[in-house]
C-alpha positions, 0 to 999 in steps of 0.5 A: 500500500502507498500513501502520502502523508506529513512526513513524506511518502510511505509505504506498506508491504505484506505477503501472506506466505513467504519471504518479500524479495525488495529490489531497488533499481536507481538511475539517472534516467527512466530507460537506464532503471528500464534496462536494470529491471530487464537484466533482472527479469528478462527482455522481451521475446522477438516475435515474428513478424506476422504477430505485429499484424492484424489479428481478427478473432471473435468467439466463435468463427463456427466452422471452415466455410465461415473462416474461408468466407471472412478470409476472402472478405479481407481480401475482397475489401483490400484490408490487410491482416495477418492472423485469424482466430479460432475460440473454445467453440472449434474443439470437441466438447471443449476438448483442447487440442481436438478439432470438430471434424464437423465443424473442421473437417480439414484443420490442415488443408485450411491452415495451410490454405490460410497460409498460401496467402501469408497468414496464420491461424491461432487457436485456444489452448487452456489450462483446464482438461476436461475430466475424460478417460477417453481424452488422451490429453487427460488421460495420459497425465491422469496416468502420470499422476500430473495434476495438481492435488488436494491437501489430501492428496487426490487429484484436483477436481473443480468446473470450467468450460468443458464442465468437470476438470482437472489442471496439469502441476506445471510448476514440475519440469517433468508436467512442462516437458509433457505439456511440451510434447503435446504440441506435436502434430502426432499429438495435436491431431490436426495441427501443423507448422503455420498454428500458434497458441492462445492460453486463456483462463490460466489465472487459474480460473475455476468457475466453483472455485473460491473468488472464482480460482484455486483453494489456497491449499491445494499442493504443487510439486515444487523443486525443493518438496510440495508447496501450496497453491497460495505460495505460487498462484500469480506464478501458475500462468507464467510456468503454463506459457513457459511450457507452451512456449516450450511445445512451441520449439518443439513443433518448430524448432528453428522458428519463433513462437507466438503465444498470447497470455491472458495470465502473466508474472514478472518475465513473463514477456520472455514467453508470451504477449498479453491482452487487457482481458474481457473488456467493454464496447464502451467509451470509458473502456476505450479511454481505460486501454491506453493507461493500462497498456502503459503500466503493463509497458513499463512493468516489461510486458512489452507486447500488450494490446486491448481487444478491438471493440470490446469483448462484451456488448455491441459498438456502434460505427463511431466507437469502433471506428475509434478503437481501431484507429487507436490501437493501431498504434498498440503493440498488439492489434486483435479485434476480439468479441463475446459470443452473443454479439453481432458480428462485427468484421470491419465491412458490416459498419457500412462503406464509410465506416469500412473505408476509416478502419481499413485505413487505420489498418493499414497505417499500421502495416505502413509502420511495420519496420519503424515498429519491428525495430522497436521489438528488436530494441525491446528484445535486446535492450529491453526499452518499451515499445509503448511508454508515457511521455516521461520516459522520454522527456524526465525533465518535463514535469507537465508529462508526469500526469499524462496517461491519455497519449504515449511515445510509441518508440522514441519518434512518434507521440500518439494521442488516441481519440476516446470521446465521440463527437470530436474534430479537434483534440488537445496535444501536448507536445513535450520539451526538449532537455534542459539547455537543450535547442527548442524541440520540434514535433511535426505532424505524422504523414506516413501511412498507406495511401493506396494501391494507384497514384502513391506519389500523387496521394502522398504529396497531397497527405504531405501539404500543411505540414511545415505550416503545423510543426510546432516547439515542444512545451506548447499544448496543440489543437490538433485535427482528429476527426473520424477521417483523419483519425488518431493525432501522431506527432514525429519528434524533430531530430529522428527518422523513420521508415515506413513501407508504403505499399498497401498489401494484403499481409506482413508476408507480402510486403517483405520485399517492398522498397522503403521510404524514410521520414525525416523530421529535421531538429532546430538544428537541422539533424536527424537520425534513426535505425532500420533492423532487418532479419527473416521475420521468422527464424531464431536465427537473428540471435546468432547474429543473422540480421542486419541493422542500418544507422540513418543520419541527418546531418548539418552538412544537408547529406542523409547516409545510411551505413551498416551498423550491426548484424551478419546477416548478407546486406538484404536487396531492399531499396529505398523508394522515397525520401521525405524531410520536413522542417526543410527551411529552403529549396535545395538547388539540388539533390544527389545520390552517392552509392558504390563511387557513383553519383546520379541527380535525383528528382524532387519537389519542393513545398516551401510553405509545407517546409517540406521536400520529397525525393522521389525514386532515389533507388538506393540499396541496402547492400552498400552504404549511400547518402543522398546531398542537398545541394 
């Protein structure tokens, strides 16, 4: 418990069983306690690139011909997404790992179908097996005397969705390596390589259970003897997802998992991603996702997100609308829903409605790379990837109570929309470091402009920006209305690059070319990082990746140089260049690449302050710059 009180702030700790283990961490600066706390704990999992996708769940798509119907409608629609979903409904008597054969007469030949267009499938796997002899899941860890017992010594017995259960001990090494094993295809019949997990109800929730969970005496097998449950109950989902993760490596062993978690512990994030529970199509609940996503961020679960909509109830046009153009900008992006709600696939809101959602959609695909390098940051230093406006900015004492906007990385400043009826919205936009020059923020216009006409569309996004830019320390209206969308600064003095290309997944852009935002400092500086490796082997963690510095310089040159990495140099090319805050019309600009110098073509806005490079074409196999005359 805290409170505040004459004397200062005071704090009151208890356990109910054990010893307290206090850690302090003092730093100069939020992201160094940031890196403390990870040395600790553990940093975030890479996770493969599909998972920093769309997600489209609901409880429950019912059968094959309903997941091959909502798959086309994406792609009928030009939506991009990445994975689909499938709850408790598509399993045997909530059976898990068991198809309904009615239902799913063909699991494989789906996922694999699925996956001839890039994307996954993710099913539920909870921790509670149904009490059935005939279910091998069961009846093999029954036989192994695997479950978590009684005070008396029997097998815990307790109601969860299947009815009459029972919950495999995995705080036992040995119960892990069988939960493991399971994930085999042999074992998980209908399974393959291209399905991922959802462990869900693993708090452990028990629907007769005191405080709908465990008695606190039930018995665990610990490493040094038995313990109860009530020494290792937040503990209980960490150790399941810990096994999944483990099953995962089993399934695929040179490949990265995808887990999503419901239930988490510290270093949870090793493991898994997890999402704010069952939560409401209400504004407030809207409002509640960002402050939530925030604390989870700075606590190291770093891959975290709000369902989409709302779990329970039913949204209207203008509150979905919102919510994905909120979450967009979140970690994890699954739009998610009850059971006994009408269906709410993105083109059942009517074309206007469809039209605003796709393109939030796909401003998030536009930012993949700025976000996938954020994951990489996350995994190797452990900084968030979602933090409050302090984290960044420590000494600027008016971000301290700021929990409605967030730095996504240290670029982009997001300011959600969580009222209805708004046009306009206010922003503050942080100062810079004490002594420091002004700071400048610019508004954010990298996203998705469409198949046909990009650089005509983009040029027209662009105008007005120069005009908008505004000093750090200023509080902004900013334009946020339902066809502009959530407000996102750019920070002066970074860059950050995009791939503007509308795809239909994660799989289909990896071979599209870049551009990069440059959004100059007072001084006239920028910088950034672009990471690079196959999105999907665990192959980046001995060294096959390649990550490239981009700086913006006083001397009008931006460069790009390998920086880190073994990984050969990837063939990509950069497609175009934008810079804002550009006070004067160079005479003109040239490439420089492998000894060689080529003019490129650009245009100029002097009143937007900003200059597009059209088709510079340099490749990421050599180091290149490009010079402002």
């Amino acid at each position: 418990d805290i409170e505040d009180g004459e004397g200062g702030r005071a704090t009151h700790w208890f356990s109910e069983s054990g010893i307290i283990d206090l850690f302090i961490m003092a730093a100069p600066t939020p992201a160094e306690v940031q890196g403390q706390y990870a040395l600790l704990v553990g940093t975030q999992f890479m996770p493969p690139l599909f998972s920093l996708g769309y997600h489209q769940c609901r409880w429950n798509y019912k059968d094959e011909s309903d997941v091959k119907a909502v798959d086309a409608k994406f792609d009928e629609h030009d939506i991009p997404y990445d994975v689909i979903w499938l709850d408790i409904e598509h399993t045997v008597g909530k059976r898990y790992m068991t198809w309904d054969r009615h239902l799913f007469p063909d699991p494989e030949g789906m996922q694999e179908d699925l996956a001839s267009r890039g994307r996954k499938t993710v099913t539920i796997v909870d921790p509670h097996l149904k009490a059935d002899q005939g279910y091998p899941v069961y009846a093999e860890a029954k036989k192994l005397g695997y479950f978590v017992r009684t005070a008396e010594g029997g097998d815990f017995e307790g109601h969860c969705w299947p009815g009459a259960s029972a919950w495999l001990d995995y705080l036992s090494p040995k119960v892990r390596d069988y939960w493991a094993s399971r994930f085999k295809t042999e074992n998980y019949v209908g399974s393959t390589t291209q399905l991922y997990t959802w462990n869900d109800m693993n708090e452990p929730s028990v629907f007769n259970g005191p405080e709908i969970t465990m008695q606190k005496d039930l018995k665990h097998a610990g490493y040094a003897g038995e313990v109860e449950h009530r020494d290792i109950h937040n503990q209980y989902g960490f150790y399941m997802t810990m096994a999944t993760y483990a099953g995962h490596n089993v399934l695929r062993p040179d490949r990265r998992p995808f887990i999503l978690s419901r239930a988490f512990y510290a270093g949870s994030q090793r493991y898994v991603a997890v999402w704010t529970g069952d939560n409401m199509a209400k504004w407030e609940h809207l409002t509640a996702a960002t402050p939530m996503l925030l604390q989870l961020s700075m606590t190291g679960i770093q891959f975290c997100g709000a369902d989409v909509g709302g779990f329970f109830y039913n949204p209207e046009a203008e509150l979905m609308t919102r919510w994905y153009q909120a979450a967009a900008y979140t970690p994890f992006f699954r739009g998610h829903a009850h059971i006994d709600t009408a269906r709410r696939e993105p083109w059942l809101f009517g074309e206007e409605a469809m039209g605003r959602i796709r393109a939030a959609i796909r401003s998030r695909y536009a930012l993949m790379p700025y976000l996938y390098t954020q994951f990489h940051r996350a995994h190797t230093l452990g900084a968030p990837i979602m933090r409050p406006l302090w984290y960044d900015f420590p000494a600027d004492e008016a971000t301290y109570g700021v929990d409605d906007a967030f730095m996504l990385g240290p670029a982009l400043l997001v300011k959600p929309v969580t009222h209805s009826n708004v046009n306009t919205l206010s922003v503050y936009l942080p100062v810079g470091a004490p002594g420091g020059p002004p700071l400048k923020w610019y508004p954010f216009k990298g996203s998705s402009a469409g198949k046909a006409g990009l650089f005509k569309k983009l040029w027209g996004h662009l105008q007005g920006t120069g005009s908008s830019q505004s000093v750090g320390g200023s509080t902004v209206n900013a334009e946020a209305s339902l066809d502009i969308g959530t407000p996102v600064f750019q920070r002066g003095g970074t860059i950050v690059p995009t791939r503007e290309r509308a795809r239909r997944s994660t799989a289909a852009m990896m071979e599209d070319p870049f551009t990069l935002h440059v959004a100059l400092s007072s001084g006239g500086e920028a910088e950034g990082e672009l990471y690079l490796d196959d999105g999907d082997t665990t192959q980046h963690a001995a060294g096959e990746f390649s990550t490239f510095r981009l700086v913006y310089g006083p001397g009008n040159e931006l460069s790009c140089a390998r920086s880190d990495g073994k990984a050969a140099s990837p063939a990509h090319t950069i497609e175009r260049v934008v810079v804002y805050g550009l006070s004067k019309e160079p005479k003109g600009v040239t490439a420089e690449q492998g000894g060689g110098k080529t003019p490129l073509e650009f245009t100029y806005d002097k009143g937007a302050q900003v200059l597009l490079v059209r088709k510079p074409n340099m490749s990421l196999k050599e180091d290149w710059k490009i010079v402002l005359a």
